[in-house]
PANURO-369746 format. One record per residue (C-alpha): residue in one letter; x, y, z. Coordinates in steps of 0.05 Angstrom, whole numbers, padded with zeros to 5 digits, always signed. Layout:
N
aXYZ
...
This chain:
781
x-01120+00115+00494
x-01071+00141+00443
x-01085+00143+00375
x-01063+00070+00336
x-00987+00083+00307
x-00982+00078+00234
x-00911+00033+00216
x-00880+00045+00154
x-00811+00006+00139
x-00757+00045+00124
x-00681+00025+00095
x-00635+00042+00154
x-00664+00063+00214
x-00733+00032+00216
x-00768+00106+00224
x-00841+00104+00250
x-00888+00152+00226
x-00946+00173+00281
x-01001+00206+00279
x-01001+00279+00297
x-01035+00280+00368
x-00971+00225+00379
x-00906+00257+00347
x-00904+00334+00341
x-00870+00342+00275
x-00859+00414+00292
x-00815+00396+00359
x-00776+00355+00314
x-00764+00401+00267
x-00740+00444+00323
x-00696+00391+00339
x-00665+00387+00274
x-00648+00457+00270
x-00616+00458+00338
x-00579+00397+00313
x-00556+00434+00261
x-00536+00495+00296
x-00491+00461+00350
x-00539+00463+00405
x-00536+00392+00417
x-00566+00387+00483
x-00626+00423+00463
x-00636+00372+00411
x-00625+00308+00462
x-00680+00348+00503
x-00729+00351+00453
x-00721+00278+00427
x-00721+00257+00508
x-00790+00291+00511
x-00822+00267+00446
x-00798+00195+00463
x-00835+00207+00539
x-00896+00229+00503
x-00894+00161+00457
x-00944+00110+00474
x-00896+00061+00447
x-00814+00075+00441
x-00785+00094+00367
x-00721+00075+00342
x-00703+00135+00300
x-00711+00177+00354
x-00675+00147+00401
x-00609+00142+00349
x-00616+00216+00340
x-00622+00226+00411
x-00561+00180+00417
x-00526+00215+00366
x-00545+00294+00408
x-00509+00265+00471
x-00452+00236+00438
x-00438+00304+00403
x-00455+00345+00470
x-00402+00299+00495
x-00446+00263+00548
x-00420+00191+00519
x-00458+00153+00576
x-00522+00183+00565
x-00513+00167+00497
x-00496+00096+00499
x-00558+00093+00543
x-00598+00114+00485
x-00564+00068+00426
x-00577+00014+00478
x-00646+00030+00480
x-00649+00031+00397
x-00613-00040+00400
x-00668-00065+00443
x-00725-00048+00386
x-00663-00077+00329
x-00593-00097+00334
x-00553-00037+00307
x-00511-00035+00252
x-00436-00006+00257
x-00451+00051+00209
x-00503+00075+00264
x-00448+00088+00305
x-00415+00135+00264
x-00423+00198+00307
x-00406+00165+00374
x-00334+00139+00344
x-00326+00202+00318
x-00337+00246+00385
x-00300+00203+00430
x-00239+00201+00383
x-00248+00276+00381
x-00241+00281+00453
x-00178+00236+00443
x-00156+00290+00398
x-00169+00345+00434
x-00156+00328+00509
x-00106+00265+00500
x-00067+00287+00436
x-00078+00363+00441
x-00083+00364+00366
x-00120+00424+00332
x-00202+00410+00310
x-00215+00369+00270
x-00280+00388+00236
x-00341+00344+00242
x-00389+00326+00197
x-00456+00316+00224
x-00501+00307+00161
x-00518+00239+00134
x-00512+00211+00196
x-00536+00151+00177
x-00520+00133+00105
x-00457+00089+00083
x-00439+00160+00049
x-00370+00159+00095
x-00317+00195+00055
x-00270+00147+00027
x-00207+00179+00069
x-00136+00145+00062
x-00085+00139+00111
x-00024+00190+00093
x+00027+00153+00082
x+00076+00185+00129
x+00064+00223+00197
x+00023+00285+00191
x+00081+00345+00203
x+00087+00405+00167
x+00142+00384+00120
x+00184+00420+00061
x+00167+00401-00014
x+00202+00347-00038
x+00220+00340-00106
x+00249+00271-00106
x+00182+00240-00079
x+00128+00209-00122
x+00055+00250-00128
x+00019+00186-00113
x+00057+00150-00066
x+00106+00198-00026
x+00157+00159-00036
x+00222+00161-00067
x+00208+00164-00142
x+00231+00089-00170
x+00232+00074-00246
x+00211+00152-00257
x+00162+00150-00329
x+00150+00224-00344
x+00071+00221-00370
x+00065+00268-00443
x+00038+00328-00389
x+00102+00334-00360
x+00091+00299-00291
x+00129+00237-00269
x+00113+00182-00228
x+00139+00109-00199
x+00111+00056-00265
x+00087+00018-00210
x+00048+00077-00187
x+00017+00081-00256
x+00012+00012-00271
x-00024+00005-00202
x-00074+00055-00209
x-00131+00034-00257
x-00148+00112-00278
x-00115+00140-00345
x-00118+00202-00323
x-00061+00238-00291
x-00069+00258-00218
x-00028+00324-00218
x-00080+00359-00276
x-00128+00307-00296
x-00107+00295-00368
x-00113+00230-00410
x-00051+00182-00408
x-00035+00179-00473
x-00011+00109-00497
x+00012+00063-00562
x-00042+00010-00543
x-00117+00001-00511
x-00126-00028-00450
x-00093-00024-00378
x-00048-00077-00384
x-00015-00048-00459
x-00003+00025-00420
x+00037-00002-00377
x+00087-00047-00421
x+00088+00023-00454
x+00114+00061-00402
x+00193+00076-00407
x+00230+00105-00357
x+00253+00173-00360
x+00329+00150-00367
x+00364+00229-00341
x+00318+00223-00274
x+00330+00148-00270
x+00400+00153-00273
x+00394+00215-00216
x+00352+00172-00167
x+00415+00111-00170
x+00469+00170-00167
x+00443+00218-00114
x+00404+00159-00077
x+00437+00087-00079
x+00415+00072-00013
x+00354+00092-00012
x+00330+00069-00083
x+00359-00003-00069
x+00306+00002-00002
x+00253+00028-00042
x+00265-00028-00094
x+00267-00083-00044
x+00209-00049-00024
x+00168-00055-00081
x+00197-00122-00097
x+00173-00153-00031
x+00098-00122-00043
x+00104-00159-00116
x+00111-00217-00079
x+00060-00211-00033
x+00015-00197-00084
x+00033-00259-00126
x+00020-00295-00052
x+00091-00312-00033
x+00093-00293+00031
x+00167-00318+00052
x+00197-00291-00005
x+00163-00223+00014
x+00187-00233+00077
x+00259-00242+00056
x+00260-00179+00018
x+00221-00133+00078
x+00282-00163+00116
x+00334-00143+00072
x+00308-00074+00060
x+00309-00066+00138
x+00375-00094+00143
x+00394-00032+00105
x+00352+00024+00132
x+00341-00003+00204
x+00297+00063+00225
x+00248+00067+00162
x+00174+00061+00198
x+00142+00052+00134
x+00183-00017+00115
x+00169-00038+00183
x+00098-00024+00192
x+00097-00059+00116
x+00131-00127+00157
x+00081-00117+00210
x+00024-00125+00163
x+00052-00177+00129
x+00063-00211+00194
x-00007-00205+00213
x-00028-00236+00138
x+00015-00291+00148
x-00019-00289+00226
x+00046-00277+00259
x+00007-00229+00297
x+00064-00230+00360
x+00108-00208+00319
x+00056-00160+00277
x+00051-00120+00342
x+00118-00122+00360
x+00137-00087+00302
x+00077-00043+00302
x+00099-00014+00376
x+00155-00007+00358
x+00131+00040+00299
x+00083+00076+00349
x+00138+00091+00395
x+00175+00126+00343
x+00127+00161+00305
x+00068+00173+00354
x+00024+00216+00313
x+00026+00171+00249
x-00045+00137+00242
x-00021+00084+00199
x+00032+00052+00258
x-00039+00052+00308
x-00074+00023+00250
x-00034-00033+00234
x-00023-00046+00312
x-00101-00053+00323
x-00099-00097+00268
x-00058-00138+00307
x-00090-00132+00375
x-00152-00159+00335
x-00118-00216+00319
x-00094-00235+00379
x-00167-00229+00400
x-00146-00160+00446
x-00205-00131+00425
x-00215-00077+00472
x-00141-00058+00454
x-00154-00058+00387
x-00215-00003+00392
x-00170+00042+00435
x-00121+00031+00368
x-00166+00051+00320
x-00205+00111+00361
x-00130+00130+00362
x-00126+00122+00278
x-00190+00162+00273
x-00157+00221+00325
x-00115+00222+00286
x-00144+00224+00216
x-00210+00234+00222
x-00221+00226+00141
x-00192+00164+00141
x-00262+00117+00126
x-00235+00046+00143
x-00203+00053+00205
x-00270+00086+00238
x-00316+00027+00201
x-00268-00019+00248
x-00280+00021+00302
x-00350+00017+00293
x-00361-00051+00281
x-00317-00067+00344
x-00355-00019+00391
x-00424-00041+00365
x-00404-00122+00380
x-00378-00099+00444
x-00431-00049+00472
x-00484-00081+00437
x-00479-00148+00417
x-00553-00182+00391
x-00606-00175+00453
x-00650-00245+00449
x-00718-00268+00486
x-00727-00191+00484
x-00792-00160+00453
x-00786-00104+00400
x-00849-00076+00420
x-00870-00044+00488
x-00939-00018+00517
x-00901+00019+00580
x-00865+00090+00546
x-00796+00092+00548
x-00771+00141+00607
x-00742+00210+00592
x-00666+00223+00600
x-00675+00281+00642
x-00746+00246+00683
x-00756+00211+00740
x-00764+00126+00730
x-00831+00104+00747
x-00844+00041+00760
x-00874+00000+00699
x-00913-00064+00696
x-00937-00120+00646
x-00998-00108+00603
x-01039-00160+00604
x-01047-00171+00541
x-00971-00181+00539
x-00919-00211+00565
x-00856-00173+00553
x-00815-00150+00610
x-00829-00070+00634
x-00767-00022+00630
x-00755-00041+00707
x-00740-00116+00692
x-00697-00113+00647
x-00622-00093+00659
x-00565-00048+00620
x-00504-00089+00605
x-00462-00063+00666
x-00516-00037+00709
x-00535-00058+00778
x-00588-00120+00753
x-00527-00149+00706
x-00521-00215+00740
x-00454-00229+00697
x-00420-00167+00703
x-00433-00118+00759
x-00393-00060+00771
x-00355-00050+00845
x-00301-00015+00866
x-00249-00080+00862
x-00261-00073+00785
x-00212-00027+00762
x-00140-00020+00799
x-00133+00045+00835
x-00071+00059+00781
x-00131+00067+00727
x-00144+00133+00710
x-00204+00118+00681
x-00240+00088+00743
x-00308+00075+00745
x-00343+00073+00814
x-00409+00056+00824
x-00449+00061+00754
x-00528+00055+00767
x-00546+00055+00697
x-00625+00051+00679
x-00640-00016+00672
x-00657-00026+00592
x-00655-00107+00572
x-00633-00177+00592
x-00601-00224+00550
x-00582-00291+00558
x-00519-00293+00535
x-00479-00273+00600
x-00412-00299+00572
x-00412-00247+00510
x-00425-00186+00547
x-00380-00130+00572
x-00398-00086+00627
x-00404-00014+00597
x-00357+00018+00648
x-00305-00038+00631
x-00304-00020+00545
x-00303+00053+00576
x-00240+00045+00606
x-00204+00029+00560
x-00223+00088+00519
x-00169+00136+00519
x-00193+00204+00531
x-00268+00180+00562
x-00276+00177+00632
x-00337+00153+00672
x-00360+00185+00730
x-00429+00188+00770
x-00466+00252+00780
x-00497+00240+00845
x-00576+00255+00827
x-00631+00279+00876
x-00658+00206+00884
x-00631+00133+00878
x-00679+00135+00826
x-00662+00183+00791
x-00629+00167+00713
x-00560+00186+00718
x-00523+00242+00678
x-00450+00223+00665
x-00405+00263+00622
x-00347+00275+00590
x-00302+00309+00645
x-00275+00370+00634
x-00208+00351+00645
x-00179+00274+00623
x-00136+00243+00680
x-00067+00212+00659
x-00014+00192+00700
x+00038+00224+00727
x+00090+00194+00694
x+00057+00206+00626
x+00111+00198+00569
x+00121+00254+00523
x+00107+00253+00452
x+00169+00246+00408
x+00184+00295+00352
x+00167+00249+00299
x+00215+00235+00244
x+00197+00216+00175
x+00225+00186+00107
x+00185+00257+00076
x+00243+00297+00107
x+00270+00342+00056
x+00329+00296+00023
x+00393+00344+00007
x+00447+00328-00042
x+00511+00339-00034
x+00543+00384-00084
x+00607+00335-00099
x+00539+00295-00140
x+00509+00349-00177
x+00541+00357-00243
x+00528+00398-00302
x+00544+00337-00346
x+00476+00300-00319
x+00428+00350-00352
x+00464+00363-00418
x+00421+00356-00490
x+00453+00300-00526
x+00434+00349-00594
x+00459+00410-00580
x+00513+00396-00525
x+00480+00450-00471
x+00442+00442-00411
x+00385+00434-00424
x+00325+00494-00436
x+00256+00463-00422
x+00268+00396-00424
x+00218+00352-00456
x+00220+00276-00443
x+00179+00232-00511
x+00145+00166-00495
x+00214+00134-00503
x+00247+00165-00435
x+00295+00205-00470
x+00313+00275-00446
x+00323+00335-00497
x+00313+00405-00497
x+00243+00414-00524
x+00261+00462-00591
x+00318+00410-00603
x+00272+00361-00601
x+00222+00395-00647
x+00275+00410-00700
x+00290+00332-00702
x+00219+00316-00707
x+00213+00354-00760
x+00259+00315-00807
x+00233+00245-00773
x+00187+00214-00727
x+00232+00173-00695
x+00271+00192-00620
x+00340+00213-00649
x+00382+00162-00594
x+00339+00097-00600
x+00307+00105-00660
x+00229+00094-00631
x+00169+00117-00677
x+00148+00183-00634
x+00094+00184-00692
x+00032+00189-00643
x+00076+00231-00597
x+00084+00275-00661
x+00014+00269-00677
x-00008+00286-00614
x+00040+00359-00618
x+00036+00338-00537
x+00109+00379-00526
x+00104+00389-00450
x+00166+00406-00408
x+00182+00348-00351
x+00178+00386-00292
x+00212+00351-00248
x+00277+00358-00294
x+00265+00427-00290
x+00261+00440-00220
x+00320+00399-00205
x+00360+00443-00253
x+00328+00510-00223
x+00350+00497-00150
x+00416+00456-00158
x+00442+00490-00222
x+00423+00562-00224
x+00487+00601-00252
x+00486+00545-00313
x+00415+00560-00317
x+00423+00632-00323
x+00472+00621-00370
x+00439+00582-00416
x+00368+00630-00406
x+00406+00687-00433
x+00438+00653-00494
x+00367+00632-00508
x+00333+00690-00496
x+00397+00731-00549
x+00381+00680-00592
x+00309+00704-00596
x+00319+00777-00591
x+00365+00754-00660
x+00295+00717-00688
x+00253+00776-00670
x+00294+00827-00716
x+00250+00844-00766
x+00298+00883-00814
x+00361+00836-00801
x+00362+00763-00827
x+00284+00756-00830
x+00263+00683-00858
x+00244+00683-00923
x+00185+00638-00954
x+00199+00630-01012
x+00134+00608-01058
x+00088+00646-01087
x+00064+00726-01092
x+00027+00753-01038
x+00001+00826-01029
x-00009+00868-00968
x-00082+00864-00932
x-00095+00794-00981
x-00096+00724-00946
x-00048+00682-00967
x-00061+00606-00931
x+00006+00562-00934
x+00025+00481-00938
x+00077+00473-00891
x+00113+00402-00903
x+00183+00413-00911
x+00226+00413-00844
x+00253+00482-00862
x+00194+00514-00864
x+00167+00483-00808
x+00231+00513-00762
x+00220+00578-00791
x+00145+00582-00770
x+00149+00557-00709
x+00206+00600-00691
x+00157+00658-00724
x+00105+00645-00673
x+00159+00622-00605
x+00195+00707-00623
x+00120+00731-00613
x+00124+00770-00681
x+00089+00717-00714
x+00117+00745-00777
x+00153+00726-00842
x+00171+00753-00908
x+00139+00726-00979
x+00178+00725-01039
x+00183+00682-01113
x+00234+00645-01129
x+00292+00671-01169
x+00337+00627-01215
x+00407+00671-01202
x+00391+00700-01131
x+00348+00646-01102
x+00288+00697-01089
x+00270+00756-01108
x+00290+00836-01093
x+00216+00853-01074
x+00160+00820-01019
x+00111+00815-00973
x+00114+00810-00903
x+00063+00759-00877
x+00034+00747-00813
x+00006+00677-00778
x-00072+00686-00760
x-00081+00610-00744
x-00044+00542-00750
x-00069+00479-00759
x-00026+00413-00745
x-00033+00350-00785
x-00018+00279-00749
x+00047+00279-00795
x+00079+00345-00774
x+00047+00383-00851
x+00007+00438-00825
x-00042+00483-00859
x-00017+00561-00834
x-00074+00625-00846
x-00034+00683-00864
x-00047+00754-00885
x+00000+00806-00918
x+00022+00871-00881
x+00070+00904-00917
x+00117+00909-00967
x+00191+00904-00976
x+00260+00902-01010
x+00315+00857-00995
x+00377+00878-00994
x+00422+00827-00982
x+00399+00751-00983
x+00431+00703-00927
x+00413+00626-00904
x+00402+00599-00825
x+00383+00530-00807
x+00360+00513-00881
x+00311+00555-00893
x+00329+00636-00927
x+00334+00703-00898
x+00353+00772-00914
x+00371+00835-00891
x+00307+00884-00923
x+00278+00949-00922
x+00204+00967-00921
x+00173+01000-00980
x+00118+01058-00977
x+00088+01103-01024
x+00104+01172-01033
x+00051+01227-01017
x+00028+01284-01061
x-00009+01339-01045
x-00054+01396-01077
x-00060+01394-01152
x-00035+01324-01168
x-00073+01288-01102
x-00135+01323-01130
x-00112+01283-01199
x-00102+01225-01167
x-00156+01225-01133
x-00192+01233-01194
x-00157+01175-01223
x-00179+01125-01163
x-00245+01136-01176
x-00241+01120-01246
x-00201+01057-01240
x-00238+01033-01187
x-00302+01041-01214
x-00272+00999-01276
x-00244+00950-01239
x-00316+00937-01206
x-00349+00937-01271
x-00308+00890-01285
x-00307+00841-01230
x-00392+00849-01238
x-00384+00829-01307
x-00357+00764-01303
x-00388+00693-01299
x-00424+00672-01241
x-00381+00616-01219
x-00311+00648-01234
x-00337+00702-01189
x-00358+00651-01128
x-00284+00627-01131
x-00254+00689-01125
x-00301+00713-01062
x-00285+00644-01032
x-00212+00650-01043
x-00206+00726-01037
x-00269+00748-01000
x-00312+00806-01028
x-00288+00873-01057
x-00260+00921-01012
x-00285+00992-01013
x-00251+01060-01031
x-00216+01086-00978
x-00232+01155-00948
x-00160+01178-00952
x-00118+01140-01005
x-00057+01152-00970
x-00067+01138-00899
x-00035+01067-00910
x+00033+01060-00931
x+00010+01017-00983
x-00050+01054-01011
x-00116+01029-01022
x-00132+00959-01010
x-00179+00940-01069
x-00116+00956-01109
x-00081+00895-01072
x-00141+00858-01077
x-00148+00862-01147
x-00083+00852-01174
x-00081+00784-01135
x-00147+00756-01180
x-00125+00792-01244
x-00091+00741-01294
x-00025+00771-01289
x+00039+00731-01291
x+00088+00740-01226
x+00139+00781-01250
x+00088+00838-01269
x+00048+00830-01206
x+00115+00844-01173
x+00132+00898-01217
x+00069+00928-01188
x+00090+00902-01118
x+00149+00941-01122
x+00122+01012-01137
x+00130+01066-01090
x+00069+01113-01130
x+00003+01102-01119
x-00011+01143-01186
x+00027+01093-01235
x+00001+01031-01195
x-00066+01055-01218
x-00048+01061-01279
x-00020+00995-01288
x-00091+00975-01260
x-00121+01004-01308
x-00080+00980-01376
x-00091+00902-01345
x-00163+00913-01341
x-00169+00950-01411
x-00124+00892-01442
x-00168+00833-01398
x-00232+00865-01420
x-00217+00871-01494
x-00180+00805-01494
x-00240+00765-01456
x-00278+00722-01499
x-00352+00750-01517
């Protein structure tokens, strides 16, 4: 007597743990890996043989078993096996995950002749599907198309260009509940919390509006009834949806997507005749489009065609095998069908469940119970199925999928005759699955039907169409493109990275800047921009772009090279260089900035878009505006402000004289020349050299000397000290402690640029050096 079996519940597939002597763990783990590994018959061998060894049958077992066959592609065997399982438990659709998937594979592979699809075998049974869509259009290798929304693929209506640059149909964004764009993942940026505030928010981008009514009148009128009649539906007025789905086909007659959109409205409003006639007539035309089979099941269900429908929605999943809802229907359909509830029948038996591959022997009662034995009881289409017993006079000789004689190992009996299907009958009308007997050594023998190798179809099969699609690339004629359409209401040109604000104007984005920079308000209708300022979220609309790239490339070329003159201008660095004109500033000494007037905001961003990142320094002169002498500066870091002021970390290179002082776009420049100092050598370096020393080591004596505090200011403004150089004149400007110190010595700015302007090192130092013996006797003891 076996060893008493230990039952432990599970979640899903009611696993029984036995004792060792009863279920060799290691056999099963043999089976897994074959499982893994492809070898799928090897696996439905090894589960066979564990289950024959099993004093009592186990329902796991025989699902994975079920699951081996199904992927070896012996579909009979493995409906044998599930039947078995739904003997000890009704099964659940989700169980039946791997035999939807390999009979619509071998609809996609024999029957559509479709490249693999790749299947996934772990999780097998988990509600862990992946949550695959339907693609909107047929599946066909199909040029970009710029006109076509990112979300829905279709023709973009009300365009709203997001602050990252992408646009998208409002309804689109209004629809989907994420704030996050789709294209790259950043945050919708909008006035208001909440869902419904972004989407009153939303403006249309009026330049790609106004292109989508001139280049597409037709179309965007469809697409608008379109939209319009799902509005409806959604608000549950189903005639006046109706009305509009009408209207739209009136005008596009041949659009598949409007009319599969009737047909499921038909089969909401359960008009499911007319549902499928529209559906078929979507099928027809686009064969290979999932969603025309989908919504043509849906009507077959309907109409309570329910073996029609499964052959609709195997057809959905060959098609798309990612697509989650369509194989959950196809699931629950085949598991009502093959296996509807089983009742009067025992979950538990004392005989053990036979073997695939083993001879049937002949079972009888325990006497302790009164269940039926394997013998008595009979498979739903087998040769004890009272109701339904397969002959030759079942199946026309027209069906390709006959089934002849099907002795099928007699598994359970139910009572309920009138809800049962015979199992060659649901077979049939499998596309792609045929059912065949292999004639076995004895009648008793379990049977071994497979997949054939080849699917019969009928001679007259009909080919596929060529499928044609609303994605097909849309062309415009050139008569519609004009120059005109893309020009920058601020500075008259086509426009050079356009940038769309929150408001749904169009501008080129450093004419936009410029305006921004005097107010934060959009410079046609007058809307605060102020968040869209704060934000500094300046991102080119893409689409705008594009469009202008492939229908407008001379003016595009054009307008790149007066851009790109313009900055080669900017980028001179002896010729009409912007002037800041503020306060002193010394070469190798910091000099942070307040940036709030729009001048100076121009002239540093334009600093930074040239790549020199530079910018000359000078005081302010009462006759000449600023002075003859300065610094050149150079941006280390900016930092933005919600109100356009920004905070800009400069240091000073070198030094310079202007030479003739000129104005562009408010702010000054001037034509300048760059100073250095003159080098000695022999006798008066080795005096010079003698005269660093000296000054420097007064100037640190000094600096040491004074108060604590008024020394932490200075190394927090200044930083510490710098050291002697080796060479004194390796930099055009000498040493930089010199620079260092006149900026904290309490000189006045026209002698600090007296100093600035001196070409000798030698009577720089000894300027140095009369300061410090004049602040030194001067300081207060």
């Amino acid at each position: 007597m076996l060893p008493t079996m230990e039952v432990r519940s599970m979640q899903r597939s009611d696993l029984f743990f036995l004792d060792p002597p009863s279920l060799c763990s290691e056999m099963l783990g043999v089976a897994e890996e074959a499982f893994k590994a492809g070898n799928f018959l090897l696996a439905a061998e090894i589960y066979g043989s564990q289950l024959d060894e099993l004093p009592q049958p186990e329902r796991s077992l025989y699902l994975k078993k079920g699951d081996s066959l199904a992927l070896a592609g012996q579909v009979t065997d493995a409906l044998a096996s599930y039947t078995r399982a739904a003997v000890l438990r009704q099964l659940c659709p989700e169980e039946l995950g791997i035999l939807v998937e390999s009979i619509a594979q071998n609809i996609r592979d024999k029957e559509l002749k479709l490249p693999c699809a790749k299947r996934k075998t772990d999780n097998i049974h988990t509600n862990g599907e992946s949550q695959g869509k339907a693609p909107p259009y047929p599946e066909q290798p199909l040029e970009s198309d710029l006109f076509s929304c990112p979300m829905c693929s279709h023709l973009l209506l009300d365009p709203v260009t997001l602050n990252c640059g992408h646009s998208f149909c409002k309804k689109c964004l209004c629809d989907r509940k994420s704030t996050e764009c789709s294209c790259c993942n950043s945050r919708i940026k909008s006035k208001a919390e909440g869902h419904e505030a972004l989407c009153v928010d939303m403006k249309v981008n009026v330049v790609l509006g106004n292109l989508m009514e001139k280049w597409f009148g037709a179309e965007t009128k469809v697409r608008r009834l379109s939209v319009e009649g799902d509005t409806l539906w959604e608000n549950k007025d189903m005639i006046g949806a109706l009305e509009k789905f009408n209207t739209a086909l009136e005008l596009a007659p041949r659009d598949s997507l409007l009319t599969v959109q009737r047909a499921q409205l038909y089969s909401a409003m359960k008009n499911y005749k007319q549902a499928l006639s529209d559906a078929e007539t979507v099928c027809r035309k686009q064969p290979l489009w999932a969603k025309g089979h989908y919504v043509k099941a849906q009507a077959l269900s309907g109409m309570g065609r329910t073996e029609e429908s499964l052959k609709e929605f195997l057809h959905c999943v060959a098609l798309n095998p990612e697509w989650s809802s369509a194989k959950a229907e196809a699931q629950k359909i085949m598991c009502e069908m093959l296996f509807p509830a089983f009742e009067n029948v025992q979950a538990s038996f004392t005989a053990r469940a036979p073997a695939p591959y083993t001879r049937l022997k002949p079972l009888t009662l325990n006497s302790s119970n009164s269940s039926p034995s394997v013998d008595d009881v009979s498979l739903p289409g087998g040769s004890k199925d009272s109701a339904f017993r397969l002959t030759k006079a079942s199946f026309p000789k027209s069906d390709p999928f006959q089934v002849k004689n099907v002795d099928c190992p007699d598994i359970c009996e139910r009572s309920d005759d009138k809800a049962t299907k015979t199992l060659g009958s649901v077979l049939s009308c499998l596309p792609g699955v045929g059912v065949k007997r292999k004639h076995a050594s004895t009648s008793e023998d379990i049977h071994n039907i497979a997949l054939p190798a080849k699917v019969f179809r009928n001679d007259a099969e009909p080919q596929l169409e060529e499928p044609t699609s609303p994605l097909a690339v849309r062309k415009i004629p050139k008569d519609l493109v004009d120059s005109s359409d893309f020009e920058c209401s601020l500075c008259m040109r086509l426009f050079y990275e356009p940038a769309a604000p929150p408001c749904g104007h169009t501008f080129c984005l450093k004419c936009l800047e410029r305006c921004l920079d005097h107010n934060p308000h959009c410079p046609l209708c007058k809307e605060n921009l102020s968040q869209y300022l704060a934000s500094r979220a300046y991102k080119k609309t893409f689409l705008t772009e594009e469009l202008i790239i492939r229908y407008l490339p001379e003016e595009l070329s054009e307008r790149k090279k007066l851009y790109e003159e313009e900055m080669k201008e900017l980028s001179n660095l002896n010729k009409d260089v912007p002037i800041f004109v503020c306060t002193m500033a010394f070469p190798t000494i910091p000099c942070p900035l307040h940036v709030f007037e729009p001048r100076y905001r121009l002239m540093i961003r334009r600093s930074i878009e040239t790549g020199t990142k530079q910018f000359g320094m000078c005081i302010a002169d009462e006759l000449k505006g600023f002075a003859d002498y300065g610094c050149m500066l150079q941006v280390r870091d900016v930092k933005f402000f919600p109100d356009g002021r920004s905070v800009v970390d400069t240091i000073g290179l070198s030094r310079f004289k202007v030479l003739s002082h000129g104005q562009r776009d408010g702010y000054n420049t001037a034509n300048i020349e760059y100073l250095e100092d003159k080098k000695v050598e022999g006798q008066d370096y080795e005096e010079l050299l003698l005269l660093h020393n000296s000054v420097y080591d007064q100037a640190l004596a000094w600096f040491s000397s004074l108060k604590d505090n008024l020394r932490a200011q200075i190394l927090n403004h200044f930083g510490p000290m710098p050291s002697k150089d080796p060479d004194l004149q390796s930099s055009p400007s000498g040493p930089a402690w010199c620079w260092w110190m006149l900026a904290v010595l309490p000189l006045e700015n026209k002698a600090q640029l007296t100093i600035l302007a001196m070409t000798s090192l030698k009577d720089r130092l000894q300027a140095i050096r009369r300061v410090l013996f004049f602040v030194t006797r001067k300081r207060p003891r």
